[in-house]
PATOR-466872 format. One record per atom (N, C-alpha, C): x, y, z; residue in one letter. Coordinates in steps of 0.2 Angstrom, whole numbers, padded with zeros to 4 digits, always signed. Atoms other than C-alpha are relative to their C-alpha. Last residue first. Example, Ala and Ser with C-alpha at 12.3 -4.5 7.8 and 13.67 -1.06 7.14 Angstrom:
BEGIN
-0004-0006-0001S;+0068-0005+0036S;-0004+0005+0003S;+0004-0006+0000A;+0062-0022+0039A;+0004+0006+0000A;
END
This chain:
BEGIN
+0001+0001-0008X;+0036-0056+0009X;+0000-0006+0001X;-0005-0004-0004X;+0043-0051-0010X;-0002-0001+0006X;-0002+0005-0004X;+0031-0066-0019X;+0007+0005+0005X;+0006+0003-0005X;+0021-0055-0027X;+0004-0004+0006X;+0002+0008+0002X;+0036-0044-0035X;-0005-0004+0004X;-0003+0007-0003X;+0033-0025-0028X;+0000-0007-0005X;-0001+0005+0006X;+0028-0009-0032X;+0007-0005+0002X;-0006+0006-0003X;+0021-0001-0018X;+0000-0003-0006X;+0000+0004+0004X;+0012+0016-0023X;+0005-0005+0002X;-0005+0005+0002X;+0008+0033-0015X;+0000-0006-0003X;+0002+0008-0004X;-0003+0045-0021X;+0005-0007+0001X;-0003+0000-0007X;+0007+0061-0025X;-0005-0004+0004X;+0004-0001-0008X;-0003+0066-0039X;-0001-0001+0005X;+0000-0005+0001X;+0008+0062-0053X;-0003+0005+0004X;+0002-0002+0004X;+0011+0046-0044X;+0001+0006-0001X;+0005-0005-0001X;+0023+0042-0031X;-0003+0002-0007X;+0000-0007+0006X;+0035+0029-0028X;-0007+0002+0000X;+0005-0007+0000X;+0039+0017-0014X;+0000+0003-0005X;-0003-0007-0002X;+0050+0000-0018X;-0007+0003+0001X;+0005-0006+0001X;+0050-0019-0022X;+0002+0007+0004X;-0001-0003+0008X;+0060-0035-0020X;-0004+0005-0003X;+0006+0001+0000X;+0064-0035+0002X;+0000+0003-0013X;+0001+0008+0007X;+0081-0039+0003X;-0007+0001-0004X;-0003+0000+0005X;+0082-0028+0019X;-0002-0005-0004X;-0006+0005-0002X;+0066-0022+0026X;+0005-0002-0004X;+0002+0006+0002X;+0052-0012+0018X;+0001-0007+0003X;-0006+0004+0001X;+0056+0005+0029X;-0004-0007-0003X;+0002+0006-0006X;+0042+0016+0026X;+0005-0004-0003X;+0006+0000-0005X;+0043+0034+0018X;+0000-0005+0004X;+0000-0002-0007X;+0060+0033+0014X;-0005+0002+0004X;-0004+0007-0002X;+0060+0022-0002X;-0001+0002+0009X;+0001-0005-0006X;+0049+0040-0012X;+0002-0007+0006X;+0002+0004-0006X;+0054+0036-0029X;+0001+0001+0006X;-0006-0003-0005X;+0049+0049-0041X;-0001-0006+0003X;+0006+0003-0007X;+0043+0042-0059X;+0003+0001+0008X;-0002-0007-0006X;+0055+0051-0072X;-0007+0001+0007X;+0005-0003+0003X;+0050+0037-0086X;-0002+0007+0004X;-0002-0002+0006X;+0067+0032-0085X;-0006+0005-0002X;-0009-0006+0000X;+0067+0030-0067X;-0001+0004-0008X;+0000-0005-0002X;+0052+0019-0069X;+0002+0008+0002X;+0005-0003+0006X;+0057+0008-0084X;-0002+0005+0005X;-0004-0003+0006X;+0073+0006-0071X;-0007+0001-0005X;-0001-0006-0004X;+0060+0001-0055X;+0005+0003-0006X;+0006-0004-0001X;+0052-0011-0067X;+0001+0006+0002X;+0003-0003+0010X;+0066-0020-0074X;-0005+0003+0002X;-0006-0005+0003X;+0074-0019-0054X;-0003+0003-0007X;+0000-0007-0001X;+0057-0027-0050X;+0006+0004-0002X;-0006-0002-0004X;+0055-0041-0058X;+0002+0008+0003X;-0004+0005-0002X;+0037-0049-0059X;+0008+0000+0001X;-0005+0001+0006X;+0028-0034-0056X;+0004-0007+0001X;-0002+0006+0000X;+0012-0031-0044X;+0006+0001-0007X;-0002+0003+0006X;+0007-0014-0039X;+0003-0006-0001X;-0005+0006+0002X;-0001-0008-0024X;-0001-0002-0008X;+0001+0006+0003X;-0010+0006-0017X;+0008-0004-0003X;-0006+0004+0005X;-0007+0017-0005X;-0002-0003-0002X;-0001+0005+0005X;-0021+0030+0003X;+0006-0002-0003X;-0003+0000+0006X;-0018+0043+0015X;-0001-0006-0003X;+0000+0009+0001X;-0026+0049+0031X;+0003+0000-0006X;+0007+0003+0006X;-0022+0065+0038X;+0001-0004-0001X;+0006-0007-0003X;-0010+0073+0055X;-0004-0002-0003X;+0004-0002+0006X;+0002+0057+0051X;-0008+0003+0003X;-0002-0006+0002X;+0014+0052+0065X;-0003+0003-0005X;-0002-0006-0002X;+0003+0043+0073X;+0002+0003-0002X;-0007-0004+0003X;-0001+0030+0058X;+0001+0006+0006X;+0000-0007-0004X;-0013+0018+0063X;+0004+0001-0002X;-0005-0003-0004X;-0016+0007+0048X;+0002+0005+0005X;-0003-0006-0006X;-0030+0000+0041X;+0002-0001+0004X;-0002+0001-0005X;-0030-0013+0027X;+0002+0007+0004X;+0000-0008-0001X;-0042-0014+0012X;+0002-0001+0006X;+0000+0000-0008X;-0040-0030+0004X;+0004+0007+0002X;-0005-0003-0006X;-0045-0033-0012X;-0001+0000+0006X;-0005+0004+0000X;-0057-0046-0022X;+0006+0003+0002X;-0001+0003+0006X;-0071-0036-0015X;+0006-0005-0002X;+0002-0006+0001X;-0067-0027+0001X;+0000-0002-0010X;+0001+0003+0006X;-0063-0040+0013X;-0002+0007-0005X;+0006-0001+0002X;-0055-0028+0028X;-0001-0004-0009X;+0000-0003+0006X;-0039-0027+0036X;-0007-0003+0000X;+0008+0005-0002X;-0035-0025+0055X;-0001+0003-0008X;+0002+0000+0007X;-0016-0020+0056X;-0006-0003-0001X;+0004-0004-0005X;-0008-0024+0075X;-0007+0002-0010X;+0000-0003-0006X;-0010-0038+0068X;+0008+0004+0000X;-0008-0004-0002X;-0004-0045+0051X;-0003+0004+0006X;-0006+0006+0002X;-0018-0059+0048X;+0005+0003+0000X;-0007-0003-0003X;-0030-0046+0056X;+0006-0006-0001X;-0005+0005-0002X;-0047-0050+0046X;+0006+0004+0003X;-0006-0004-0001X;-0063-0039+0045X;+0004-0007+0000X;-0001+0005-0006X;-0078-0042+0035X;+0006+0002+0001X;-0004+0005+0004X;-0086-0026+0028X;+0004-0004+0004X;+0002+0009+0002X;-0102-0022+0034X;+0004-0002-0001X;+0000+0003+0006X;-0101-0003+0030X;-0002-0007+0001X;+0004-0004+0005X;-0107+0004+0046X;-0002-0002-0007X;+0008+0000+0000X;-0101-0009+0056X;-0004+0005-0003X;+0003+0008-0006X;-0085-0016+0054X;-0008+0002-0003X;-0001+0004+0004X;-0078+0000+0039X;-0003-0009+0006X;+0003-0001+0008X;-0084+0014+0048X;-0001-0008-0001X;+0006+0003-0003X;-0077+0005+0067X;-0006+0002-0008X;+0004+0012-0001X;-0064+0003+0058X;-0005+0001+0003X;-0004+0003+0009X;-0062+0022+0053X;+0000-0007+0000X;+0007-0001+0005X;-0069+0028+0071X;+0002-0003-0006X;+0007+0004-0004X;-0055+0019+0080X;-0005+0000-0006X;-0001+0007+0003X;-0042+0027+0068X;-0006-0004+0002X;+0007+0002+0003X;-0046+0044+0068X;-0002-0008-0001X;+0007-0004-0002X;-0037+0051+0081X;-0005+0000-0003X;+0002+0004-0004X;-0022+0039+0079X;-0007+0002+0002X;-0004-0003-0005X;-0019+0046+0061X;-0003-0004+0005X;+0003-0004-0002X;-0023+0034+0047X;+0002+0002+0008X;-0001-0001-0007X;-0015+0026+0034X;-0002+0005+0005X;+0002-0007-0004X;-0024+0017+0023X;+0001+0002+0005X;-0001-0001-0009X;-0018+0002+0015X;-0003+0006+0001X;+0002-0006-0002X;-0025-0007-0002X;+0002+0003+0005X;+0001-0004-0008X;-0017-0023-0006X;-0004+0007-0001X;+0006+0003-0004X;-0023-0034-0021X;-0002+0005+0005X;+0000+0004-0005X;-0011-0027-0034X;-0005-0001+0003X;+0002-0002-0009X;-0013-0021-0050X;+0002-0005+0005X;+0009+0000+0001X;-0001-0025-0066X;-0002+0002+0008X;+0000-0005-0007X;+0018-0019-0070X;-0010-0001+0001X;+0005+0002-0001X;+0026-0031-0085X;-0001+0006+0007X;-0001-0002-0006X;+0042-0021-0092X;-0007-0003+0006X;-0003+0006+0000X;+0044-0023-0111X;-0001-0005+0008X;-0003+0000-0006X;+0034-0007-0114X;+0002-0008+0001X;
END
């Protein structure tokens, strides 16, 4: 593979509004993890050398996981993905325009941000 694609840092979790309270209040005081809101409304969490960010989601009945991928070009990234019959899923969350990365979905329908690092 020609196509550089390594881990990211971010973590998100999106969670409905009816869980959300309890689910940082988990992650503050239960678990001890330190919190930071460097993107308010969005309260993330130290989580090792990740960052574990929850997210209200109203419109979402259950919680979800997305993780992150790092690439240095995305087009080359997003074409070995395509090739490799990777779905992209772009209309889940709007990115903005210009932004250099996209949505896609494992085999197991966990989502996935593959992005360049420097896309924000």
């Amino acid at each position: 593979m020609d196509t550089e694609i390594t881990g990211g840092i971010n973590i998100a979790m999106k969670v409905p509004s009816h869980q959300y309270e309890a689910t940082i209040a988990f992650y503050r005081d239960v678990v001890g993890l330190k919190p930071f809101t460097a993107k308010a409304p969005a309260i993330g969490f130290e989580l090792g050398p990740n960052r574990l960010w929850i997210d209200e989601a109203p419109m979402m009945s259950q919680a979800e996981v997305r993780l992150e991928l790092f690439t240095p070009d995305f087009k080359s990234a997003a074409s070995h993905l395509a090739k490799a019959g990777v779905v992209r899923c772009d209309a889940i969350e709007s990115l903005g325009e210009g932004f250099r990365g996209g949505w896609i979905t494992n085999p197991a329908n966990i989502i996935h941000l593959v992005r360049e690092p420097d896309a924000w």
